[in-house]
PDB file of N, CA, C and O in Angstrom:
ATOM      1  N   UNK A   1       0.843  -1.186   0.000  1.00  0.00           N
ATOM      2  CA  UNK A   1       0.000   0.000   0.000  1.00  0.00           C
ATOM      3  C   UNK A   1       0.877   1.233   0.000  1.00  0.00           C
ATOM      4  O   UNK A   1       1.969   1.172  -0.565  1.00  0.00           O
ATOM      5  N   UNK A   2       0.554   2.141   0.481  1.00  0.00           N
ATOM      6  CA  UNK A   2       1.003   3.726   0.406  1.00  0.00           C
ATOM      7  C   UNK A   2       0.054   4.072   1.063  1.00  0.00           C
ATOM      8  O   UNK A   2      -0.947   3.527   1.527  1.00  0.00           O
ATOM      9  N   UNK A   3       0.847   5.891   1.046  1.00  0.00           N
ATOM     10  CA  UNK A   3       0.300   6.965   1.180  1.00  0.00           C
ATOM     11  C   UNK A   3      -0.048   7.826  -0.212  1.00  0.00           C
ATOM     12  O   UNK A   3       0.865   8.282  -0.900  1.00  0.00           O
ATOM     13  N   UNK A   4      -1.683   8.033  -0.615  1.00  0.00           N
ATOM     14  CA  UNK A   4      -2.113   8.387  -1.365  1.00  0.00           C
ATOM     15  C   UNK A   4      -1.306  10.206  -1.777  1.00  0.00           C
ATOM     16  O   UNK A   4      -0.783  10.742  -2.754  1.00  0.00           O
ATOM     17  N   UNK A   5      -1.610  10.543  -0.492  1.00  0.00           N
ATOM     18  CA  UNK A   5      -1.041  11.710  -0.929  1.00  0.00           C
ATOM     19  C   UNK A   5       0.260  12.178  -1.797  1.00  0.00           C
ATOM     20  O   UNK A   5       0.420  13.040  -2.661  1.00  0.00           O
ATOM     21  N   UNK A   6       0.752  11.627  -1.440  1.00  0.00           N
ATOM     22  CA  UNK A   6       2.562  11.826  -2.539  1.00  0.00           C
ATOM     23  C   UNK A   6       1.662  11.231  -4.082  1.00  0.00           C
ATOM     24  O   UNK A   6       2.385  11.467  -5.050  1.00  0.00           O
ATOM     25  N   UNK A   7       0.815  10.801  -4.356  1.00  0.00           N
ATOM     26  CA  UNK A   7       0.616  10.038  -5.669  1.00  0.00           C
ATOM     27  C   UNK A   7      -0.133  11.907  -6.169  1.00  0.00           C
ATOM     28  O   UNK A   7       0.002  12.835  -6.966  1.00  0.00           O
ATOM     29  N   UNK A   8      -0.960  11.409  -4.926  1.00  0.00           N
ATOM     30  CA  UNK A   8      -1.767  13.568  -5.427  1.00  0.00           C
ATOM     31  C   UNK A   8      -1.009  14.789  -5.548  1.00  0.00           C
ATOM     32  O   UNK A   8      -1.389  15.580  -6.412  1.00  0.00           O
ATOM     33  N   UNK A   9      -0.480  14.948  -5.175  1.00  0.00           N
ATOM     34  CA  UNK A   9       1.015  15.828  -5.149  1.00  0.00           C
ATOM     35  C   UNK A   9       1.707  15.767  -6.351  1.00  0.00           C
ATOM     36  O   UNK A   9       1.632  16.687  -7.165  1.00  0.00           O
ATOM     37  N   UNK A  10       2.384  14.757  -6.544  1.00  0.00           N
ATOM     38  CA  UNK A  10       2.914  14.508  -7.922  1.00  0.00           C
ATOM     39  C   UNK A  10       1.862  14.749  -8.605  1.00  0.00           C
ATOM     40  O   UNK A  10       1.969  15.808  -9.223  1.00  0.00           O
ATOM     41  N   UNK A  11       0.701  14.117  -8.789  1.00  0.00           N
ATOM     42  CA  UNK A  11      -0.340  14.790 -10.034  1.00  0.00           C
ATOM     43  C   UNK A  11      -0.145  15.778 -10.415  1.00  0.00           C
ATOM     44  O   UNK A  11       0.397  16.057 -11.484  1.00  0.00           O
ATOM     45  N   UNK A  12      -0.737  16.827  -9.243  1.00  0.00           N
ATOM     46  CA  UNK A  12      -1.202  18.587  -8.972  1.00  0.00           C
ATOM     47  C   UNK A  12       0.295  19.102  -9.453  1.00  0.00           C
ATOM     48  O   UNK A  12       0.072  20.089 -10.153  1.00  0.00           O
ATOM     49  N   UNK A  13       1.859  18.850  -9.382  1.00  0.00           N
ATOM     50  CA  UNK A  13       3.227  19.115  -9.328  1.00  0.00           C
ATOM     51  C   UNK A  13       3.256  18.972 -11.267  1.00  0.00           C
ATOM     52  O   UNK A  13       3.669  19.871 -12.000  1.00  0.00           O
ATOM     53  N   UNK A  14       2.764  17.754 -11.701  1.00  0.00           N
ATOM     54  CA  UNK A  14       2.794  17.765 -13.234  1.00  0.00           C
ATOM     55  C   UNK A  14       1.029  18.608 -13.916  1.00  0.00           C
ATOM     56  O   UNK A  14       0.790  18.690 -15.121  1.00  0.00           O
ATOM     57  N   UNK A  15       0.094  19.095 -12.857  1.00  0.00           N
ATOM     58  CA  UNK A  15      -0.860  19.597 -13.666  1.00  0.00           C
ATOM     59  C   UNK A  15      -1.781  18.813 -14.285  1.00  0.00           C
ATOM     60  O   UNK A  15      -2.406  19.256 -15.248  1.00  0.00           O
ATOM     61  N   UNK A  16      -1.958  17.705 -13.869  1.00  0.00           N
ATOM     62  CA  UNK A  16      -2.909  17.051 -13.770  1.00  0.00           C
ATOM     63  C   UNK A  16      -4.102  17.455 -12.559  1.00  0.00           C
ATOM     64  O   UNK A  16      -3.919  17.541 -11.344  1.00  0.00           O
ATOM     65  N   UNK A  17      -5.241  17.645 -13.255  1.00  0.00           N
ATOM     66  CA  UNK A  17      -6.560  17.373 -12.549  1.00  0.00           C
ATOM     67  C   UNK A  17      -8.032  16.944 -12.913  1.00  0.00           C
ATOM     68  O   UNK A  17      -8.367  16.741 -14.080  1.00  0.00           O
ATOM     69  N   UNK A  18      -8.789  16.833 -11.970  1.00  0.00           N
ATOM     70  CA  UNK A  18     -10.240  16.511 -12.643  1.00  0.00           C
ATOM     71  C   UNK A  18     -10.148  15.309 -13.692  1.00  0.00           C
ATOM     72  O   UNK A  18      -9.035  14.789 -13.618  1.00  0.00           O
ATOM     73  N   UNK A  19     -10.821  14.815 -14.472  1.00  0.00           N
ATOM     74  CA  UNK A  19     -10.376  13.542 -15.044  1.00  0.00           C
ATOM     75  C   UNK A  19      -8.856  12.862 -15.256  1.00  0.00           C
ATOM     76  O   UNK A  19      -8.366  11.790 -14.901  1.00  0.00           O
ATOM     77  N   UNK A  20      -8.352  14.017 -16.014  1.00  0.00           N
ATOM     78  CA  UNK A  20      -7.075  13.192 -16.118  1.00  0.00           C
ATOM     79  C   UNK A  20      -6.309  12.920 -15.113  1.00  0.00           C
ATOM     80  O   UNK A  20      -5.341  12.285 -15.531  1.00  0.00           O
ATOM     81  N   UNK A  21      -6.248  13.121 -13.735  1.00  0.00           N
ATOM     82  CA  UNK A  21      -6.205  12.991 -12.566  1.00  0.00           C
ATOM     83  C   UNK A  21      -6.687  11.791 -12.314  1.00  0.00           C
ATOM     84  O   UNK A  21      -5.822  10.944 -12.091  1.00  0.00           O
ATOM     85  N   UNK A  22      -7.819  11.427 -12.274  1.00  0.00           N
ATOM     86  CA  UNK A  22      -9.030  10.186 -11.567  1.00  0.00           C
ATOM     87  C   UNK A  22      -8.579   9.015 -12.538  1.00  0.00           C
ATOM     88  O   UNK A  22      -8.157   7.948 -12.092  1.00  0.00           O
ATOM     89  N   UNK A  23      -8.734   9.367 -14.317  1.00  0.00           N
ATOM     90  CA  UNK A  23      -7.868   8.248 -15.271  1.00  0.00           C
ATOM     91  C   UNK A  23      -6.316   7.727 -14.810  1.00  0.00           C
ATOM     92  O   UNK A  23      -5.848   6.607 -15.010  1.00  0.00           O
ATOM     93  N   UNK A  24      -5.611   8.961 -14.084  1.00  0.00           N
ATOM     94  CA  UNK A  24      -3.733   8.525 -14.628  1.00  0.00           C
ATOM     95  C   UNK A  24      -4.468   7.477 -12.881  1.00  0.00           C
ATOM     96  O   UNK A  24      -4.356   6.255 -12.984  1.00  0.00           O
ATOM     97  N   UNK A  25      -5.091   7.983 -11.564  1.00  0.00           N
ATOM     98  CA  UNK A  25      -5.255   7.348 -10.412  1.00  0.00           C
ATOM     99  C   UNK A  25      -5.414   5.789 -10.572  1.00  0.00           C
ATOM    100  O   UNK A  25      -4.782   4.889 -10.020  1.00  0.00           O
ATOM    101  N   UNK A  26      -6.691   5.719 -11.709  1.00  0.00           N
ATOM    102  CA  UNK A  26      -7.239   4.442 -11.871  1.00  0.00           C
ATOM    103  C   UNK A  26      -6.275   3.447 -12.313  1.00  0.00           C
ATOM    104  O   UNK A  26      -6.301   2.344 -11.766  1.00  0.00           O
ATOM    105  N   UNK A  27      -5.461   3.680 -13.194  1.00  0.00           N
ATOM    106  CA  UNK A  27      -4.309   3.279 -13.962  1.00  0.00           C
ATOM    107  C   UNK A  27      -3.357   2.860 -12.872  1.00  0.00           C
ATOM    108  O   UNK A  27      -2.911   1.722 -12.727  1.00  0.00           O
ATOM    109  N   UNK A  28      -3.036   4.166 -11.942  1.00  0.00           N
ATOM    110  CA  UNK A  28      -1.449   3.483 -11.160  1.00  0.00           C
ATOM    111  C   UNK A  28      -1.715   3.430  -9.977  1.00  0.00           C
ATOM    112  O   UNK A  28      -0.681   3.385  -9.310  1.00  0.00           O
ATOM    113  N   UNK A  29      -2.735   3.411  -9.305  1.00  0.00           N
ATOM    114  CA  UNK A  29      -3.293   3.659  -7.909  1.00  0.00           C
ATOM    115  C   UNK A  29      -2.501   2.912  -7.156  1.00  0.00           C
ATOM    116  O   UNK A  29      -2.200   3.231  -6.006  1.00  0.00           O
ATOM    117  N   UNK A  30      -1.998   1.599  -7.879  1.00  0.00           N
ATOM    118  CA  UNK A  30      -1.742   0.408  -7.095  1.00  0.00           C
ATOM    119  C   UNK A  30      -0.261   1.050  -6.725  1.00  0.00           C
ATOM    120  O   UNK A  30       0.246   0.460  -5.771  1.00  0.00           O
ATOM    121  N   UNK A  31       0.290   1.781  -7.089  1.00  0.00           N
ATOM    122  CA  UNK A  31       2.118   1.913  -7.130  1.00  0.00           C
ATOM    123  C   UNK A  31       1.911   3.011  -5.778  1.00  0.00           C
ATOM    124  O   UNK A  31       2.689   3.952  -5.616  1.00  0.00           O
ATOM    125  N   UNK A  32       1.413   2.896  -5.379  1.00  0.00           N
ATOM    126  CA  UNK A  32       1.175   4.181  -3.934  1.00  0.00           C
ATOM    127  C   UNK A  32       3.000   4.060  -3.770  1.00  0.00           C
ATOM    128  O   UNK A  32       3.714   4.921  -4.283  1.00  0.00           O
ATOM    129  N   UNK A  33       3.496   3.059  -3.111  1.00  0.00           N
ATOM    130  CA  UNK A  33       5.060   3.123  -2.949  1.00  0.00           C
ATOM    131  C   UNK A  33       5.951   3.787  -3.465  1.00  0.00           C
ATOM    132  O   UNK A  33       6.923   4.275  -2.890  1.00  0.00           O
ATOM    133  N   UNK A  34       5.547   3.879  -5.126  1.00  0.00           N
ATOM    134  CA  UNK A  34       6.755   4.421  -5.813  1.00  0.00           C
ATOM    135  C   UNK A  34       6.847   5.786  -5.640  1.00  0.00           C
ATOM    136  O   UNK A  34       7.928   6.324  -5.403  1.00  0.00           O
ATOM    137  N   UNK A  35       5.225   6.740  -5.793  1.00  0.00           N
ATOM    138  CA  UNK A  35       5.336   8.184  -5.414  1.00  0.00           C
ATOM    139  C   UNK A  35       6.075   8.102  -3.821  1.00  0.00           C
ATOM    140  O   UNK A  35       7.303   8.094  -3.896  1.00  0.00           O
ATOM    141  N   UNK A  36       5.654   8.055  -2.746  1.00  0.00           N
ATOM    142  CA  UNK A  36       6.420   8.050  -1.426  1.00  0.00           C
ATOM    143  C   UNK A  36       8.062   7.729  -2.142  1.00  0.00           C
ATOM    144  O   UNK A  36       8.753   8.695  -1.820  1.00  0.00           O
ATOM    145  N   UNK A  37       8.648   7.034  -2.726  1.00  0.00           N
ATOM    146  CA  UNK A  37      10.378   6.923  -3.108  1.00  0.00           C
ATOM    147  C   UNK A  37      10.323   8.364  -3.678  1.00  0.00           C
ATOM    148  O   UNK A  37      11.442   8.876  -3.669  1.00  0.00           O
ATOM    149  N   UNK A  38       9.460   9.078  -4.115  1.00  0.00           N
ATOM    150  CA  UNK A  38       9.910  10.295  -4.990  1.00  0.00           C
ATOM    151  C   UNK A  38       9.835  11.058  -3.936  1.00  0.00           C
ATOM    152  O   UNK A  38      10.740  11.892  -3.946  1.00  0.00           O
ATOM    153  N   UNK A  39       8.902  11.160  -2.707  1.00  0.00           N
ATOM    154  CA  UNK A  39       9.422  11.935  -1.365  1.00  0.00           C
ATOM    155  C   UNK A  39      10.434  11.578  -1.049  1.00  0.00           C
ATOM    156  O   UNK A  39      11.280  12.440  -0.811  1.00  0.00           O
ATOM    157  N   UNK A  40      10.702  10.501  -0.943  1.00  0.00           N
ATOM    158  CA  UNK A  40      11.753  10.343   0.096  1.00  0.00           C
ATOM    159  C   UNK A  40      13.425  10.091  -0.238  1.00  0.00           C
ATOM    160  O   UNK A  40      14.370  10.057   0.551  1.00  0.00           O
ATOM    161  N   UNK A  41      13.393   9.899  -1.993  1.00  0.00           N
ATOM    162  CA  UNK A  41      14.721   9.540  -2.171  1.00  0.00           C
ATOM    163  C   UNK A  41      14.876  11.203  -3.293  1.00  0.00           C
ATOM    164  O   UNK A  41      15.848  11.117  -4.044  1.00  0.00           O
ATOM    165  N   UNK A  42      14.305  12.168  -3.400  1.00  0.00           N
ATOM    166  CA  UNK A  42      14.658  13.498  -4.291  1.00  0.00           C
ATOM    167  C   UNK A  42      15.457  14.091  -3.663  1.00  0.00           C
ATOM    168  O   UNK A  42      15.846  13.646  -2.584  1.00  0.00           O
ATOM    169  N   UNK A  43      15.930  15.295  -4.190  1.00  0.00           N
ATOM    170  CA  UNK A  43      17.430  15.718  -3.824  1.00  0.00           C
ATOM    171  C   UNK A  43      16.852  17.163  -3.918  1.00  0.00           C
ATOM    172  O   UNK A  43      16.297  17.733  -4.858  1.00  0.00           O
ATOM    173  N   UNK A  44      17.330  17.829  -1.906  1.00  0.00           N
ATOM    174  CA  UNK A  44      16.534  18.825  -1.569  1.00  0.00           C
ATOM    175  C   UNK A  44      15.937  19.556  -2.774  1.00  0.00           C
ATOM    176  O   UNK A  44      14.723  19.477  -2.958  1.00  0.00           O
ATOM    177  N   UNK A  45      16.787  20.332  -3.688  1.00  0.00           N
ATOM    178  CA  UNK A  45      16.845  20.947  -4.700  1.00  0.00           C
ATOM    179  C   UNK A  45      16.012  20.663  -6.139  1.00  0.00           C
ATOM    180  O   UNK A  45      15.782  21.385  -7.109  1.00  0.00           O
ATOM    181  N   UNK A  46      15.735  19.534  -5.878  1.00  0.00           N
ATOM    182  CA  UNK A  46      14.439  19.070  -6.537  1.00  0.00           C
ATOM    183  C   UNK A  46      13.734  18.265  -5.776  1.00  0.00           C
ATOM    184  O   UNK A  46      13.694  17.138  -6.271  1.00  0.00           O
ATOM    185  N   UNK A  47      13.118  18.362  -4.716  1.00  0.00           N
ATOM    186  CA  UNK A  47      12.246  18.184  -4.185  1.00  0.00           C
ATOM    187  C   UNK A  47      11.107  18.743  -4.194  1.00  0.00           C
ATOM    188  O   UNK A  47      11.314  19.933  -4.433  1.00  0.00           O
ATOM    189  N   UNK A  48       9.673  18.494  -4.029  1.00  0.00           N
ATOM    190  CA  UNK A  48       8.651  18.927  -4.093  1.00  0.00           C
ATOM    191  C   UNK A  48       8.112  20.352  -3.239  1.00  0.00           C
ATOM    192  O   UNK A  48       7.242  21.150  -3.586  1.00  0.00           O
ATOM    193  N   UNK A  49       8.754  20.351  -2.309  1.00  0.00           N
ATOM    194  CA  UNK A  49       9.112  21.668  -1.461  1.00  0.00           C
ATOM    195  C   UNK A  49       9.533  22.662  -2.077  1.00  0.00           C
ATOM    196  O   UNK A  49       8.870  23.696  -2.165  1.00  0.00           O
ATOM    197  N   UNK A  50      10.974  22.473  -2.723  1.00  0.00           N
ATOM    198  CA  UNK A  50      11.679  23.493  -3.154  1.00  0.00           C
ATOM    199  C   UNK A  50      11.127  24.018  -4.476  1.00  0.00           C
ATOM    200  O   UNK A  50      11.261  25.169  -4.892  1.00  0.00           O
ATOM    201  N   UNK A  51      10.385  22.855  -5.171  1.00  0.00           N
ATOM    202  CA  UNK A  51       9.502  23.428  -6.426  1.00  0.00           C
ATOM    203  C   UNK A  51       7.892  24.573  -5.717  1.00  0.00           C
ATOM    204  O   UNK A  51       7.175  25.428  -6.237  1.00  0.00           O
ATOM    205  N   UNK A  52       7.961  23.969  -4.409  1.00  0.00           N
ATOM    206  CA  UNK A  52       6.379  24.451  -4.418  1.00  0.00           C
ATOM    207  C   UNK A  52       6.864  26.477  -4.117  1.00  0.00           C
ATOM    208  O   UNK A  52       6.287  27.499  -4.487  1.00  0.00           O
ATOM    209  N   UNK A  53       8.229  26.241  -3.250  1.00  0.00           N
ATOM    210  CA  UNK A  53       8.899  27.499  -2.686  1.00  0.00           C
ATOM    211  C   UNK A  53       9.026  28.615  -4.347  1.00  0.00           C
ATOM    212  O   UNK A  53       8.735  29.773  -4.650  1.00  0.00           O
ATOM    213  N   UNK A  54       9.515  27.636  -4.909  1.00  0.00           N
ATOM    214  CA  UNK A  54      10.121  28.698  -5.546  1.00  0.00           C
ATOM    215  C   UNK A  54       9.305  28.796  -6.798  1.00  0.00           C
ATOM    216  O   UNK A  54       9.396  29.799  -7.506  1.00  0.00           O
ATOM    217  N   UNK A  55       8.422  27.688  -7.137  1.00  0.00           N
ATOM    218  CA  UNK A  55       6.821  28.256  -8.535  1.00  0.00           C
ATOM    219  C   UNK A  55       7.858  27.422  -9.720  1.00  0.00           C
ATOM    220  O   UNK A  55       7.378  27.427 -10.853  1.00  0.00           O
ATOM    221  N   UNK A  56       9.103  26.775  -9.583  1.00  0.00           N
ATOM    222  CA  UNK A  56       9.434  26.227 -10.704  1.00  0.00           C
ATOM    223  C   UNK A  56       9.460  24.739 -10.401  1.00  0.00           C
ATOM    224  O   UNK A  56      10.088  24.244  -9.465  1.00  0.00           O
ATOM    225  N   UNK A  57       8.573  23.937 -11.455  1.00  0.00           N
ATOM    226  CA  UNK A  57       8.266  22.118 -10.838  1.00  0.00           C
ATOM    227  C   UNK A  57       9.330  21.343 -11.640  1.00  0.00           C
ATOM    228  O   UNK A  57       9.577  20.144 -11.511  1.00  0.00           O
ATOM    229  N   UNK A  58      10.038  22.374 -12.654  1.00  0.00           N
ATOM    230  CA  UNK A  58      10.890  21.528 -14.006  1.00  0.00           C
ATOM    231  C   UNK A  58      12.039  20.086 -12.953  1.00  0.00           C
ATOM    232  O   UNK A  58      12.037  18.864 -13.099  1.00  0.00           O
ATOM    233  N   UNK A  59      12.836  20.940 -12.003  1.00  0.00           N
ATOM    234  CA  UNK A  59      13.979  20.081 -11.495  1.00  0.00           C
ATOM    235  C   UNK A  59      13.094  18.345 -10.815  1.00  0.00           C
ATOM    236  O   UNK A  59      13.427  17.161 -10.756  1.00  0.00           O
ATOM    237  N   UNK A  60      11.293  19.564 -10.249  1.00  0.00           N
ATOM    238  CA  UNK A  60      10.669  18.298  -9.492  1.00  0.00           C
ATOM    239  C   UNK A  60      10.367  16.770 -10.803  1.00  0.00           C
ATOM    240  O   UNK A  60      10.737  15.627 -11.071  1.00  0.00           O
ATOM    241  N   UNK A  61       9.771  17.472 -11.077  1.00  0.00           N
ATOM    242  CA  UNK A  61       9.146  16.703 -12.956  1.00  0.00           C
ATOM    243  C   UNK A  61      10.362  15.710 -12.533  1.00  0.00           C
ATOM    244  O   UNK A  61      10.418  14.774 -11.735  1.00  0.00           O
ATOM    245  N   UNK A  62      11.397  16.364 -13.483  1.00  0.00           N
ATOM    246  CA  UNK A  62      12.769  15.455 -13.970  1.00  0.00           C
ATOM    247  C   UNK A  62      13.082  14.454 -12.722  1.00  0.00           C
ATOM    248  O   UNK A  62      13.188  13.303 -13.145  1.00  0.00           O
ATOM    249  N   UNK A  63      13.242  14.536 -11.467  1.00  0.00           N
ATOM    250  CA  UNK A  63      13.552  13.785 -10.560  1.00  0.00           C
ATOM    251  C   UNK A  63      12.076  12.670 -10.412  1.00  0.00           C
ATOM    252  O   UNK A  63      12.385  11.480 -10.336  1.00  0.00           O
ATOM    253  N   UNK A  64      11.078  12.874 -10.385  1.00  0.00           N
ATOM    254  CA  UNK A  64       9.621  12.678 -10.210  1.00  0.00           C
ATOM    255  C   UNK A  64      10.218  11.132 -11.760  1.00  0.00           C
ATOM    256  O   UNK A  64      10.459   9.939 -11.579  1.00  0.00           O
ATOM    257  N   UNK A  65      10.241  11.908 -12.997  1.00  0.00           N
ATOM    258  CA  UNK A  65      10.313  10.274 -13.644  1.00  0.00           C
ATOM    259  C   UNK A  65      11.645   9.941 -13.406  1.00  0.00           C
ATOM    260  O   UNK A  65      11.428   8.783 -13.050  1.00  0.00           O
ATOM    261  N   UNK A  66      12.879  10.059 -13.324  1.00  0.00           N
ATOM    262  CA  UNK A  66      13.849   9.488 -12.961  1.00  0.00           C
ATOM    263  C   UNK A  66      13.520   8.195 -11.719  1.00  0.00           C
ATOM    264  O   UNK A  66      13.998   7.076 -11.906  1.00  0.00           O
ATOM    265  N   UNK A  67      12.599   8.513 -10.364  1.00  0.00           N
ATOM    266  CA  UNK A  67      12.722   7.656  -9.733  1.00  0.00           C
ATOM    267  C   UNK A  67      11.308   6.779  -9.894  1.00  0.00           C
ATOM    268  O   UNK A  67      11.169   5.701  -9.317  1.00  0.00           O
ATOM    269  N   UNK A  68      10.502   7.237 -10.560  1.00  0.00           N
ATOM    270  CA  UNK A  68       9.181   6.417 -10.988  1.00  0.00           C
ATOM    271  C   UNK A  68       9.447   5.198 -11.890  1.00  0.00           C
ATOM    272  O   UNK A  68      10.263   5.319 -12.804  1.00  0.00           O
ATOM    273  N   UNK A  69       8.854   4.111 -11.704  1.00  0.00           N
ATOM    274  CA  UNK A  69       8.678   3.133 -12.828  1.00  0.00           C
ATOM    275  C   UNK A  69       8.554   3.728 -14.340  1.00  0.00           C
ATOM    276  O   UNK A  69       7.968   4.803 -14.462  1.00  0.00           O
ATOM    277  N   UNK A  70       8.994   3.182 -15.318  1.00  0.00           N
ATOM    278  CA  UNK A  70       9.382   3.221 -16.486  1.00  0.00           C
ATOM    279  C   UNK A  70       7.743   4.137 -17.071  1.00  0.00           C
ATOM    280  O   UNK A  70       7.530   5.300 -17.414  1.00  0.00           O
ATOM    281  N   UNK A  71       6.781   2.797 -16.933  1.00  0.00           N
ATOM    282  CA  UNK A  71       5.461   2.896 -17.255  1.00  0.00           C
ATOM    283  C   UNK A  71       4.782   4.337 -16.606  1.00  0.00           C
ATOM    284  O   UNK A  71       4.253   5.270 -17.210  1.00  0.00           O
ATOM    285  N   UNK A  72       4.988   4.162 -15.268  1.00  0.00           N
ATOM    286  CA  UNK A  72       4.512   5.712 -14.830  1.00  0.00           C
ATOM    287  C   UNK A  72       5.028   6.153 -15.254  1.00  0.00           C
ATOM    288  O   UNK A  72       4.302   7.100 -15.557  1.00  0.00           O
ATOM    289  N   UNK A  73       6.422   6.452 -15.889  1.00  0.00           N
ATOM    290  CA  UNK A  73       6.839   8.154 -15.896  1.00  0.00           C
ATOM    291  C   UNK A  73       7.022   8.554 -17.307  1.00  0.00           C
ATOM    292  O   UNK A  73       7.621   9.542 -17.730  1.00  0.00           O
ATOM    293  N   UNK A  74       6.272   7.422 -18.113  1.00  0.00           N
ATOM    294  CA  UNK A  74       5.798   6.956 -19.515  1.00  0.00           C
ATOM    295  C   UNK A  74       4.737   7.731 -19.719  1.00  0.00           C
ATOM    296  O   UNK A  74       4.379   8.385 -20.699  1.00  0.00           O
ATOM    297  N   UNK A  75       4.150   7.523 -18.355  1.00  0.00           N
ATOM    298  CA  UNK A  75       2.396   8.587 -18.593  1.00  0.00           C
ATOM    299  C   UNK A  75       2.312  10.161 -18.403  1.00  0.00           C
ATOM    300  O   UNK A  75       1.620  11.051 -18.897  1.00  0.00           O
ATOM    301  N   UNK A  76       3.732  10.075 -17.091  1.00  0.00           N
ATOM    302  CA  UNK A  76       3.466  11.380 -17.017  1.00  0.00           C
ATOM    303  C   UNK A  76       4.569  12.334 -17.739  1.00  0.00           C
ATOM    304  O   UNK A  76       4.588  13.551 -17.552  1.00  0.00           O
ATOM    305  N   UNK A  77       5.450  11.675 -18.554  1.00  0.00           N
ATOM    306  CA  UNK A  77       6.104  12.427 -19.526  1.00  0.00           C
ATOM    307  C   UNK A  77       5.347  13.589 -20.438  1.00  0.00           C
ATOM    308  O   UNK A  77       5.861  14.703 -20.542  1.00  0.00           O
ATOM    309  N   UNK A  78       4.158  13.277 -21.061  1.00  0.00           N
ATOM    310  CA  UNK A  78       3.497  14.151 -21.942  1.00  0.00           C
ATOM    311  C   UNK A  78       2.801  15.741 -20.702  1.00  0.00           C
ATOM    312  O   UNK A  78       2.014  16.631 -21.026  1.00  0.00           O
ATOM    313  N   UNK A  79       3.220  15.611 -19.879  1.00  0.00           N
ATOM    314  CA  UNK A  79       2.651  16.470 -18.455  1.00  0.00           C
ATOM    315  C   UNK A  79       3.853  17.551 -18.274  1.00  0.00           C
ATOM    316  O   UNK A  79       3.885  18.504 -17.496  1.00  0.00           O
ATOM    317  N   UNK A  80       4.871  17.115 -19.249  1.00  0.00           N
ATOM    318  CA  UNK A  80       6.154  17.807 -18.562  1.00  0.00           C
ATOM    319  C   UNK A  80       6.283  18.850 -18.427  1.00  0.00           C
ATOM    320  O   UNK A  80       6.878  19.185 -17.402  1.00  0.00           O
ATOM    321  N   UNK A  81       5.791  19.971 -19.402  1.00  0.00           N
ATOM    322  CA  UNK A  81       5.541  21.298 -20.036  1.00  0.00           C
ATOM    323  C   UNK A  81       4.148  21.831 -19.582  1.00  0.00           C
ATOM    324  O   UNK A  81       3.858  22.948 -20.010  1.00  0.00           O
ATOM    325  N   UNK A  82       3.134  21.130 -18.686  1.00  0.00           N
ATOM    326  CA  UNK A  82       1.886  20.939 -18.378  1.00  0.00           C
ATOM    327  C   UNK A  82       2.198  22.475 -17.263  1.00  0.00           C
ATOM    328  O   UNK A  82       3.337  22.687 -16.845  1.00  0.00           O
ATOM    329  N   UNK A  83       0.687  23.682 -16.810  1.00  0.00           N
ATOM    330  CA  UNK A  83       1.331  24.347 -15.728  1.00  0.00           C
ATOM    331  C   UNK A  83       0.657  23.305 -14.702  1.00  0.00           C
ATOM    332  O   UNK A  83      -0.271  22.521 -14.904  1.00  0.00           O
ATOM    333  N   UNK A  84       1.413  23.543 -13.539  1.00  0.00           N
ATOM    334  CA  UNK A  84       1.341  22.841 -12.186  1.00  0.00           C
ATOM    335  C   UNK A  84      -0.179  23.186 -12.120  1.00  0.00           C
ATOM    336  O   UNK A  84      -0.762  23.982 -12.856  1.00  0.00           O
ATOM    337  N   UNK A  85      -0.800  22.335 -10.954  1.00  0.00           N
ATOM    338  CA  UNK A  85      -2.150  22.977 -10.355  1.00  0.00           C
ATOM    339  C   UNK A  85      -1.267  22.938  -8.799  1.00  0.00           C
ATOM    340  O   UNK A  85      -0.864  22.010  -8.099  1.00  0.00           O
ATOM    341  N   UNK A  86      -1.213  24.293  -8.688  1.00  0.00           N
ATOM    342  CA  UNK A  86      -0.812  25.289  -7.505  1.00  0.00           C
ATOM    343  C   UNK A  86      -2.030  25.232  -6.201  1.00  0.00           C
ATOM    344  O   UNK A  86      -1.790  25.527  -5.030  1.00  0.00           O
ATOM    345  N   UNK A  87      -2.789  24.975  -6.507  1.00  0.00           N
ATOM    346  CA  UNK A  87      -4.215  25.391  -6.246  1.00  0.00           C
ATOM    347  C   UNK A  87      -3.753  24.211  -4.601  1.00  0.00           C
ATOM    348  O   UNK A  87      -3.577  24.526  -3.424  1.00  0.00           O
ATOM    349  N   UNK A  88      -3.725  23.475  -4.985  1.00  0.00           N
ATOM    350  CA  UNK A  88      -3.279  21.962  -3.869  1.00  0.00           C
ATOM    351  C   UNK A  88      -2.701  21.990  -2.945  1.00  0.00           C
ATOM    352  O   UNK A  88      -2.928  21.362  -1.911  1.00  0.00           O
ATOM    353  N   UNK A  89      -1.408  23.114  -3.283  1.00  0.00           N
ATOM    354  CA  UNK A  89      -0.256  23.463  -2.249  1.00  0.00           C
ATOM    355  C   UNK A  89      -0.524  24.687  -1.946  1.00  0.00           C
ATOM    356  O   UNK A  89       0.430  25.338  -1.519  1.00  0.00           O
ATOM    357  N   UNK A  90      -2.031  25.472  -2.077  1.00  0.00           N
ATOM    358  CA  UNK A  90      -2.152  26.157  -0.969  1.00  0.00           C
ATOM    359  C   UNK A  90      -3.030  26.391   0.042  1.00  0.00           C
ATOM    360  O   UNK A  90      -4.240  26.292  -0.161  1.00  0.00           O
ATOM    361  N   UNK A  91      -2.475  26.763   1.372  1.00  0.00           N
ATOM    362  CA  UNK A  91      -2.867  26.417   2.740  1.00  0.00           C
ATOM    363  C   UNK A  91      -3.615  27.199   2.892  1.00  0.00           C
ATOM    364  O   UNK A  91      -4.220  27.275   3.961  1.00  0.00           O
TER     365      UNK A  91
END
């Protein structure tokens, strides 16, 4: 299992929402693990933090498929250039 949230995060981080969100979910729901490795093994500087700090997701993206399965980061390649949904990361 996982924690859902790092899978939502990464979505909202590549600009995914509303269907294509609920489609890419239905598809990889099961990999909950691999988003949590993209918390936990990214490099401060591309970490999801430092993208949310500073409004640029490019370094997050690139690290995001580097440590994702082939297939996920197959899907969310076409997202790369996508704008973030910001909307998620704020409090």
């Amino acid at each position: 299992m996982g924690n859902a949230r790092f899978l939502v995060e990464t979505l909202a981080a590549f600009g995914l929402s509303g269907d294509a969100a609920f489609e890419f979910i239905q598809e990889n729901g099961d990999a909950l693990s691999a988003f949590e490795q993209v918390d936990q093994y990214a490099l401060p500087e591309s970490s999801l933090g430092a993208a949310i700090s500073s409004g640029d997701f490019s370094a997050f993206r690139e690290e995001a498929l580097r440590l994702l399965p082939d297939d996920i980061a197959e899907d969310l390649e076409p997202y790369l250039d996508a704008t973030p949904n910001t909307e998620l990361f704020e409090a």
